[in-house]
Backbone as CSV, one residue per row, in Angstrom:
resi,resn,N_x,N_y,N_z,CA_x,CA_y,CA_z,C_x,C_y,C_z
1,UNK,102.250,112.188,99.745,101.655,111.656,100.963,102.111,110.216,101.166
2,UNK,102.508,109.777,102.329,103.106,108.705,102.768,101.692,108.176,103.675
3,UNK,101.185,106.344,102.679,100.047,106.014,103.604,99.835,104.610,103.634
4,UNK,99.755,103.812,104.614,99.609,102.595,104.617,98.388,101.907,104.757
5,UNK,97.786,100.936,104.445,96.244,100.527,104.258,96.406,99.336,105.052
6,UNK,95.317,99.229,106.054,94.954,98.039,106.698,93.823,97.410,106.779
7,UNK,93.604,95.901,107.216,92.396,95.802,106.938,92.307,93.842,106.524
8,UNK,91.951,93.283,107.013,91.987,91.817,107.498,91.768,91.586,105.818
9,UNK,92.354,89.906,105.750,92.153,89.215,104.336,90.751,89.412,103.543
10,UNK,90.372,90.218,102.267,88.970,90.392,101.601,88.412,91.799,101.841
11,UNK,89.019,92.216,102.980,88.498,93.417,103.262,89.018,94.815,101.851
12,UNK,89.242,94.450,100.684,89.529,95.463,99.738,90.763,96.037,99.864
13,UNK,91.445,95.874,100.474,92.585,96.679,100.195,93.593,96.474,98.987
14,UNK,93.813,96.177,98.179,94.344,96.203,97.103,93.732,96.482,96.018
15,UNK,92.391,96.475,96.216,91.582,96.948,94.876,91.505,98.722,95.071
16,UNK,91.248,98.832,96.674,91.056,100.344,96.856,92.741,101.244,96.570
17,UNK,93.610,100.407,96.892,95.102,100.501,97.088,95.051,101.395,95.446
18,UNK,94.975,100.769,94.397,95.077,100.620,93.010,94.504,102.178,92.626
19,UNK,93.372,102.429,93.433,92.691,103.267,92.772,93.062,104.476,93.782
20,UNK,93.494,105.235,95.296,93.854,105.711,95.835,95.642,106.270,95.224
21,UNK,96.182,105.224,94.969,97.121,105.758,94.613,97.659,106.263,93.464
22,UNK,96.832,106.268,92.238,96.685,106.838,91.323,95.997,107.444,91.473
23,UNK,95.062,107.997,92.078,94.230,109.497,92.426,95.697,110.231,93.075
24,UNK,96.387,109.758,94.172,97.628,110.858,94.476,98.414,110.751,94.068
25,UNK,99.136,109.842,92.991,100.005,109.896,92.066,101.553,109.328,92.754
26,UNK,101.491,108.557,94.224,102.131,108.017,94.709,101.993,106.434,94.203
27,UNK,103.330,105.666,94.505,102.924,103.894,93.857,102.757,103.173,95.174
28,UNK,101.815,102.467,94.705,100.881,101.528,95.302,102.071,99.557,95.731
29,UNK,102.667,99.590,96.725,103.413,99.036,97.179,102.874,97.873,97.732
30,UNK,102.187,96.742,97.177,102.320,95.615,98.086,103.301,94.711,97.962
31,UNK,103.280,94.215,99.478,104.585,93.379,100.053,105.104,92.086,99.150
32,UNK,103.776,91.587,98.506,104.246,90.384,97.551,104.906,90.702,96.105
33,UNK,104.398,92.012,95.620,105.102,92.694,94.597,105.927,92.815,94.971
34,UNK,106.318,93.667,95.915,107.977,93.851,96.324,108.839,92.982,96.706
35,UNK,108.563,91.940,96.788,109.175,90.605,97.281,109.726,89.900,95.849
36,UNK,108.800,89.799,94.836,108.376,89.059,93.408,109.452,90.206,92.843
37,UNK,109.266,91.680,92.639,110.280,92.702,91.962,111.495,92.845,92.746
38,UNK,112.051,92.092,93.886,113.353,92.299,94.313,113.988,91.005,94.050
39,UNK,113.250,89.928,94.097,113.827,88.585,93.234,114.118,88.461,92.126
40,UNK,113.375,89.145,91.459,113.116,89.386,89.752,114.427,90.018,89.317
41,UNK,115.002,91.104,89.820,115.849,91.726,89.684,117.117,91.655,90.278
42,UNK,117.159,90.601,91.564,118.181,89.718,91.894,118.756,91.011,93.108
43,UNK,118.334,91.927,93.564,118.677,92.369,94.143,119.575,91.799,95.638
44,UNK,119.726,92.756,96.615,121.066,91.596,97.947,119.873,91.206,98.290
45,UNK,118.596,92.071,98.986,117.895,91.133,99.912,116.526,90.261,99.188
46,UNK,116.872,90.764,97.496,115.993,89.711,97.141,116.397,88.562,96.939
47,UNK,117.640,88.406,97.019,118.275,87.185,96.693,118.556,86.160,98.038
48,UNK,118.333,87.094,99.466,118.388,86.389,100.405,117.036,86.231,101.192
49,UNK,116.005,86.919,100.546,114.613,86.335,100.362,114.175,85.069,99.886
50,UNK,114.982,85.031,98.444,114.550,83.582,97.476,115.292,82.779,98.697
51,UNK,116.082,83.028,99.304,116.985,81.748,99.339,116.038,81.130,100.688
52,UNK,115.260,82.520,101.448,114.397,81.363,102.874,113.271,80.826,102.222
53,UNK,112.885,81.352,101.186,111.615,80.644,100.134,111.392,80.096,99.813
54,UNK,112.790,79.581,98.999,113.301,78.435,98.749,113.770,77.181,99.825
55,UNK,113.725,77.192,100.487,113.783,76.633,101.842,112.497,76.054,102.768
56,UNK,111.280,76.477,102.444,110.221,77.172,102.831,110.189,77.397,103.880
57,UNK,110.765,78.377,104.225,111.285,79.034,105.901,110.478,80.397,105.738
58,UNK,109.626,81.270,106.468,109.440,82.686,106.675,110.760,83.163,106.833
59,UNK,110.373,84.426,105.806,111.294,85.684,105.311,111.774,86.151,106.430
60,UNK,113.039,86.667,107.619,113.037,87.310,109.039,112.375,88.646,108.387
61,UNK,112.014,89.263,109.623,111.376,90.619,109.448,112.622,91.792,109.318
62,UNK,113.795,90.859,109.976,115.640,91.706,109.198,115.744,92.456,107.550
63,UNK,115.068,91.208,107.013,114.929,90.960,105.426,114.336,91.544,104.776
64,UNK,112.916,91.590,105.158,111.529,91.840,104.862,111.477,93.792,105.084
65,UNK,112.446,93.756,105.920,112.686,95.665,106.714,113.554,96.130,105.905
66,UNK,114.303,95.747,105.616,115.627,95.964,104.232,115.381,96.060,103.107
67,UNK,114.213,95.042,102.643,113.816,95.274,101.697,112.819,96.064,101.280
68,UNK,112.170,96.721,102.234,111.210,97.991,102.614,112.133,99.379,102.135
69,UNK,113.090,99.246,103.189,113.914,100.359,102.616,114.536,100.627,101.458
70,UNK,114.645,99.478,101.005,115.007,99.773,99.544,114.449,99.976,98.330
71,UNK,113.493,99.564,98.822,112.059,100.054,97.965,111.506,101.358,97.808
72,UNK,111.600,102.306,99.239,111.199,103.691,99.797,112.549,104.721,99.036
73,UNK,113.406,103.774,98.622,114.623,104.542,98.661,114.513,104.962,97.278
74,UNK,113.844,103.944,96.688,113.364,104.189,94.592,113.226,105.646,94.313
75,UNK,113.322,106.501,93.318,112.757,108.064,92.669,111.298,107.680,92.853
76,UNK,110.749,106.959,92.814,108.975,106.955,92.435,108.662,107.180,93.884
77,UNK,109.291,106.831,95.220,108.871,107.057,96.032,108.815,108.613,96.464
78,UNK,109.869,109.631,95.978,110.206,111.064,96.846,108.849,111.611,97.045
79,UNK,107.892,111.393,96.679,106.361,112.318,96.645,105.535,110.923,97.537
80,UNK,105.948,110.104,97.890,105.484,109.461,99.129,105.135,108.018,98.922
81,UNK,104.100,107.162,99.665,104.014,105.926,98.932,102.639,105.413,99.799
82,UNK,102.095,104.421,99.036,100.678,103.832,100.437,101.293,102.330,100.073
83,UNK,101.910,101.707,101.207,102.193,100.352,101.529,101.078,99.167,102.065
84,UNK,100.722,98.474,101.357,99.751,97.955,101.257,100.413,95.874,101.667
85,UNK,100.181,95.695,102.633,100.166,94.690,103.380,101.921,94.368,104.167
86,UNK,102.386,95.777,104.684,103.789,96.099,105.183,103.202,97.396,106.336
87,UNK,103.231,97.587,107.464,103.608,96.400,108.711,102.794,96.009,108.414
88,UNK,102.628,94.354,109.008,101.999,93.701,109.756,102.087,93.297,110.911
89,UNK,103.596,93.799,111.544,103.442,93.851,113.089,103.493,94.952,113.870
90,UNK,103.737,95.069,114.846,104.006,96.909,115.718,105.586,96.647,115.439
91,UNK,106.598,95.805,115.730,107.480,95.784,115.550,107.807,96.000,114.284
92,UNK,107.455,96.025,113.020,107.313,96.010,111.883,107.231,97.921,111.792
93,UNK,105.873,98.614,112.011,105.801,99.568,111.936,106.739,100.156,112.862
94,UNK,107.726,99.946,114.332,108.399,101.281,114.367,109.731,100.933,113.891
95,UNK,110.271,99.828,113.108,111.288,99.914,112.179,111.283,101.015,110.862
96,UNK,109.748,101.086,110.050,108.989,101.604,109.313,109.231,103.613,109.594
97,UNK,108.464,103.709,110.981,109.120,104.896,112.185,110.086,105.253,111.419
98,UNK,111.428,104.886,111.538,112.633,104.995,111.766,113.125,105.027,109.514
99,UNK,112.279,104.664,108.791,112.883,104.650,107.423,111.470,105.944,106.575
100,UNK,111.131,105.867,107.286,110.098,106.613,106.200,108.501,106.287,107.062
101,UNK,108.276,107.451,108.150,107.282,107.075,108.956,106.296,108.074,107.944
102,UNK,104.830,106.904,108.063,103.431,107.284,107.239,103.017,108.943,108.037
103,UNK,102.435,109.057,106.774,101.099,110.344,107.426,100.151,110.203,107.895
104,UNK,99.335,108.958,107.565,98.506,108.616,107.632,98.373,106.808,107.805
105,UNK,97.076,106.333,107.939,97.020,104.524,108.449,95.043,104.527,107.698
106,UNK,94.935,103.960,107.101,93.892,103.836,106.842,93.497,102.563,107.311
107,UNK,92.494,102.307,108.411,91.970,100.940,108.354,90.853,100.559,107.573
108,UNK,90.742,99.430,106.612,89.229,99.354,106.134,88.627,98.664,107.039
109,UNK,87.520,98.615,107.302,86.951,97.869,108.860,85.834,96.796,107.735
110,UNK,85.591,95.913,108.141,85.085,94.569,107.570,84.420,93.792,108.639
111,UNK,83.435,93.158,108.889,82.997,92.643,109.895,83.684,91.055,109.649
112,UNK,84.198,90.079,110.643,84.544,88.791,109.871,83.335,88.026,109.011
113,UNK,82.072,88.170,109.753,81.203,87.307,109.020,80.497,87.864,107.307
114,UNK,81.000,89.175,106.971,80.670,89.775,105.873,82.426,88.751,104.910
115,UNK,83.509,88.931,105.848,84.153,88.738,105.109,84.689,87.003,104.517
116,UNK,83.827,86.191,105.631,83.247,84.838,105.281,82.822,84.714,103.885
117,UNK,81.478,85.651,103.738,80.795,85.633,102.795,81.531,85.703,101.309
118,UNK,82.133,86.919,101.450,83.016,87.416,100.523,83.874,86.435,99.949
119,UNK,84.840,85.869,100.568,85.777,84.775,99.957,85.167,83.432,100.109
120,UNK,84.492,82.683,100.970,84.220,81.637,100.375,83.055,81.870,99.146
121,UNK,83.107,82.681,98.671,82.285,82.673,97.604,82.794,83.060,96.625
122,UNK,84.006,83.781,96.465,84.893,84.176,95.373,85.366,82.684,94.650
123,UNK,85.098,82.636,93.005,85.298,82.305,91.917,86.422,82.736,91.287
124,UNK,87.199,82.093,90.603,88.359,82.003,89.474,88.356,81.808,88.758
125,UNK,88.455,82.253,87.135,87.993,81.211,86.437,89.599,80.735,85.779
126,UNK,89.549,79.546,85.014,91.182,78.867,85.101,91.176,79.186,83.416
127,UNK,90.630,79.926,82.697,90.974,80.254,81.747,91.651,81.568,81.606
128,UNK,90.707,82.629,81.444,91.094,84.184,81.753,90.981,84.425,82.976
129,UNK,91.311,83.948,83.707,91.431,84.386,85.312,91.018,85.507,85.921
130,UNK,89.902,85.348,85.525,88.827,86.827,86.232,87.969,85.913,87.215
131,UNK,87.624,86.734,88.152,87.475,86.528,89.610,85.902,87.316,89.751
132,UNK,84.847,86.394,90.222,83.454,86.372,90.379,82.757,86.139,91.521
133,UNK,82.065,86.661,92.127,81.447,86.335,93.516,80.217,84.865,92.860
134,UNK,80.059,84.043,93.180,78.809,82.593,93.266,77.773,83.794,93.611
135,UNK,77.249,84.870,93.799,76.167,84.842,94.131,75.717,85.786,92.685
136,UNK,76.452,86.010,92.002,76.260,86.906,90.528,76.830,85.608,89.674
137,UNK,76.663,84.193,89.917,76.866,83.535,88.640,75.902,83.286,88.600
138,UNK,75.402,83.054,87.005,74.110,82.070,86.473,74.110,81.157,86.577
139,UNK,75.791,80.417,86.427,76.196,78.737,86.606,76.885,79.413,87.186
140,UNK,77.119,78.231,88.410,78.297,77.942,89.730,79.364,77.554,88.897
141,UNK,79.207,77.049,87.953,80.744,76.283,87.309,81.394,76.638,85.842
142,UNK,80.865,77.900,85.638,80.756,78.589,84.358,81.113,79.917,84.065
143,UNK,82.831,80.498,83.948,82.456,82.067,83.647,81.719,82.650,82.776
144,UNK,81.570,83.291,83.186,80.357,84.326,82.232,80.703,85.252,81.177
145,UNK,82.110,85.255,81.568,83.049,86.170,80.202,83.620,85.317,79.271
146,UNK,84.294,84.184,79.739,85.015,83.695,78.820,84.511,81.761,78.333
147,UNK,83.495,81.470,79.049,82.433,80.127,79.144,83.589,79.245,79.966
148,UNK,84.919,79.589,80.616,85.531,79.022,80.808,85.076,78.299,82.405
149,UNK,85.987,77.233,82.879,85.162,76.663,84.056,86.081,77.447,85.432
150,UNK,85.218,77.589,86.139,85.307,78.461,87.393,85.999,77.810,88.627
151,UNK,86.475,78.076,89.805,86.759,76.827,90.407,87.067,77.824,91.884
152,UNK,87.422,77.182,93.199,87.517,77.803,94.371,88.478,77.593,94.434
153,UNK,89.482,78.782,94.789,90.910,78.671,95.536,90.888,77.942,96.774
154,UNK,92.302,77.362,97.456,92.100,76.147,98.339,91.942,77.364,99.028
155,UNK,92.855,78.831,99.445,92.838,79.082,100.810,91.345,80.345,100.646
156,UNK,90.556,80.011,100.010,89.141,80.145,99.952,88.214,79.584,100.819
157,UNK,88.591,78.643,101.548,87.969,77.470,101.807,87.591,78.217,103.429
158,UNK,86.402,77.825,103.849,86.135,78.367,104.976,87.066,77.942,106.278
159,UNK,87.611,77.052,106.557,88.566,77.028,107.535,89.706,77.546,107.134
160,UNK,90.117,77.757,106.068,91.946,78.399,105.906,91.332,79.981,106.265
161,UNK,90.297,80.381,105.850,89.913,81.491,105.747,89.942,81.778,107.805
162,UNK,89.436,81.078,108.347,88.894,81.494,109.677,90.972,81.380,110.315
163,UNK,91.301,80.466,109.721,93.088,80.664,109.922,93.581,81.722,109.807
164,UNK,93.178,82.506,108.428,93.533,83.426,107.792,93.515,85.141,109.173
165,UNK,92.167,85.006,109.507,91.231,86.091,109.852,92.165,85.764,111.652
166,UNK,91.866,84.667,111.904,92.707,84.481,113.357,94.038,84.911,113.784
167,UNK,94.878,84.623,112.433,96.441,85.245,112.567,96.296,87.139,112.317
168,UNK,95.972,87.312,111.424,95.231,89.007,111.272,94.675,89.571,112.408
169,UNK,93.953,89.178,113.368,93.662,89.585,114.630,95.158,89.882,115.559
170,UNK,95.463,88.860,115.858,96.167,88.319,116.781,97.346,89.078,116.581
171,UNK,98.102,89.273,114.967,99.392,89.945,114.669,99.393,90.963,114.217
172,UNK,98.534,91.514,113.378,98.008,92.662,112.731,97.490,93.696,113.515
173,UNK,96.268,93.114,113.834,95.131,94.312,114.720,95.929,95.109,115.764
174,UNK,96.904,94.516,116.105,97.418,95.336,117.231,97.905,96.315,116.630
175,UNK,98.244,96.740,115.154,98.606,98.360,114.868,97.718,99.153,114.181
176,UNK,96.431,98.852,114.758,94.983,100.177,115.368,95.772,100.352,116.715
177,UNK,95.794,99.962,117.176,96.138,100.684,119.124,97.141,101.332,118.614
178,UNK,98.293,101.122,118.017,99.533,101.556,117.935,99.298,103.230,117.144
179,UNK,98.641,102.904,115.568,98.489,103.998,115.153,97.454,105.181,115.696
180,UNK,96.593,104.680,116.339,95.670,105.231,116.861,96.210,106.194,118.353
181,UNK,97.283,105.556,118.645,98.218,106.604,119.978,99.226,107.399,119.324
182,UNK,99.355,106.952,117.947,100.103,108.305,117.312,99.319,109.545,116.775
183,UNK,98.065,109.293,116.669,97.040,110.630,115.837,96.909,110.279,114.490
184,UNK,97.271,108.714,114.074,97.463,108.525,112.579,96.380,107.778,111.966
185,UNK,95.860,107.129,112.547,94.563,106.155,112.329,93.456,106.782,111.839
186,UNK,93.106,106.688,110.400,91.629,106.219,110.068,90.903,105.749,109.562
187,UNK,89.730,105.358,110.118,88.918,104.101,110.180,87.929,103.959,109.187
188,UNK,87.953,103.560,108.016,86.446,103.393,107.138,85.746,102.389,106.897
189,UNK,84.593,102.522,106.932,83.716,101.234,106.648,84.198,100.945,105.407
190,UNK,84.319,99.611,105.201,84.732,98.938,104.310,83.422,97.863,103.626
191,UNK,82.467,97.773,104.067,81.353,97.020,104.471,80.212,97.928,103.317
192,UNK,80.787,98.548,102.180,80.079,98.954,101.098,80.528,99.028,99.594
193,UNK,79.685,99.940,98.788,80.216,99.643,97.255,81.590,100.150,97.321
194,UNK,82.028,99.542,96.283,83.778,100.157,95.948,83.740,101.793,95.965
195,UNK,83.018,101.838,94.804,82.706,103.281,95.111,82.623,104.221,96.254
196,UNK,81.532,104.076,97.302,81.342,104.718,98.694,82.386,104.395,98.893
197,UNK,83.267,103.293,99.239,84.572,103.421,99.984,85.419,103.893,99.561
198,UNK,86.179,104.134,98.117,86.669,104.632,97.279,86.599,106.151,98.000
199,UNK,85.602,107.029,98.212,85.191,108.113,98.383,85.394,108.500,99.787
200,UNK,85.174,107.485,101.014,85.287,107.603,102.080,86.832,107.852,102.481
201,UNK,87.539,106.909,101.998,89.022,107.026,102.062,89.634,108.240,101.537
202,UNK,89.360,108.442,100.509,89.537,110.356,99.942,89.115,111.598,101.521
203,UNK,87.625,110.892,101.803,87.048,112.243,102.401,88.063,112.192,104.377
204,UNK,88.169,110.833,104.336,89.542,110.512,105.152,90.292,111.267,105.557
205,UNK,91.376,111.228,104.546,92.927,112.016,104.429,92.691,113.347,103.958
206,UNK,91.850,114.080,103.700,91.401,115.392,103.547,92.075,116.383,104.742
């Protein structure tokens, strides 16, 4: 099964990503992995990735599409794949069309002000780098696994975040309309335990 996950910054998709695609035994593809494993390995367009990165120029979507395909093109892909933060534009998805079009579009739906909550409240801790919501610490400044000290990522911060959620509207959201005029779109509350959603997304693609 060929399936892509959407769903604004916090809204779960990479945690659900993880666990969906080892239930279908397809690999779980996000865009920064594939970016990080085509540099790593020096590949053509990872190497002309590093080089706008290095620059600090955005990747063209030329690059970023090339390197999609070459990814889809791997043995791990022939039994399908769920691409997890690839499109992010409509232009993006009917290049996508054209190399290996999805079966399916899962949106997780998130309200913004749940997803406020969610990240400016997410914890780090700078020792073992396990990641804690402030409203399950005992101490604000204290992990709880490792006594190590906890701290807020910058783009945590409630204005990068409302940056964050503004560009995701504006560039993203537009492929619900898109998938949704192909018959491919569906929509789950995202706005519960891992679990229920975990389950919803299964009862989904059924």
């Amino acid at each position: 099964m060929k399936l892509i996950f959407l769903g604004p910054p916090g809204a779960g998709k990479g945690t659900q990503a993880a666990g969906v695609s080892a239930h279908l035994g397809v690999p779980h593809i996000s865009t920064g992995d594939m970016f990080r494993s085509a540099i790593s390995n020096q590949t053509p367009t990872g190497l002309e990735a590093k080089r706008y990165i290095d620059a600090g120029q955005l990747v063209p979507d030329s690059v970023t599409i090339a390197m999609v395909r070459e990814r889809l093109a791997m043995d791990d892909c022939k039994a399908g794949y769920l691409l997890d933060g690839f499109p992010r534009t409509v232009e993006q998805a009917i290049a996508l069309d054209e190399i290996s079009a999805p079966d399916a579009v899962v949106d997780i739906d998130v309200p913004d002000e749940r997803l406020l909550s969610r990240l400016t409240g997410r914890r780090i801790c700078g020792k073992c780098h396990g990641t804690f919501h402030i409203s399950k610490l005992a101490d604000a400044h204290t992990c709880p696994v490792c006594g190590g000290e906890v701290y807020q990522r910058s783009d945590d911060m409630p204005e990068t975040i409302a940056t964050r959620l503004k560009a995701y509207h504006e560039s993203t959201e537009p492929l619900i309309g898109y998938y949704t005029g192909l018959g491919k779109l569906r929509r789950v509350n995202g706005d519960n335990q891992l679990e229920e959603v975990f389950k919803a997304i299964l009862a989904s693609l059924e």
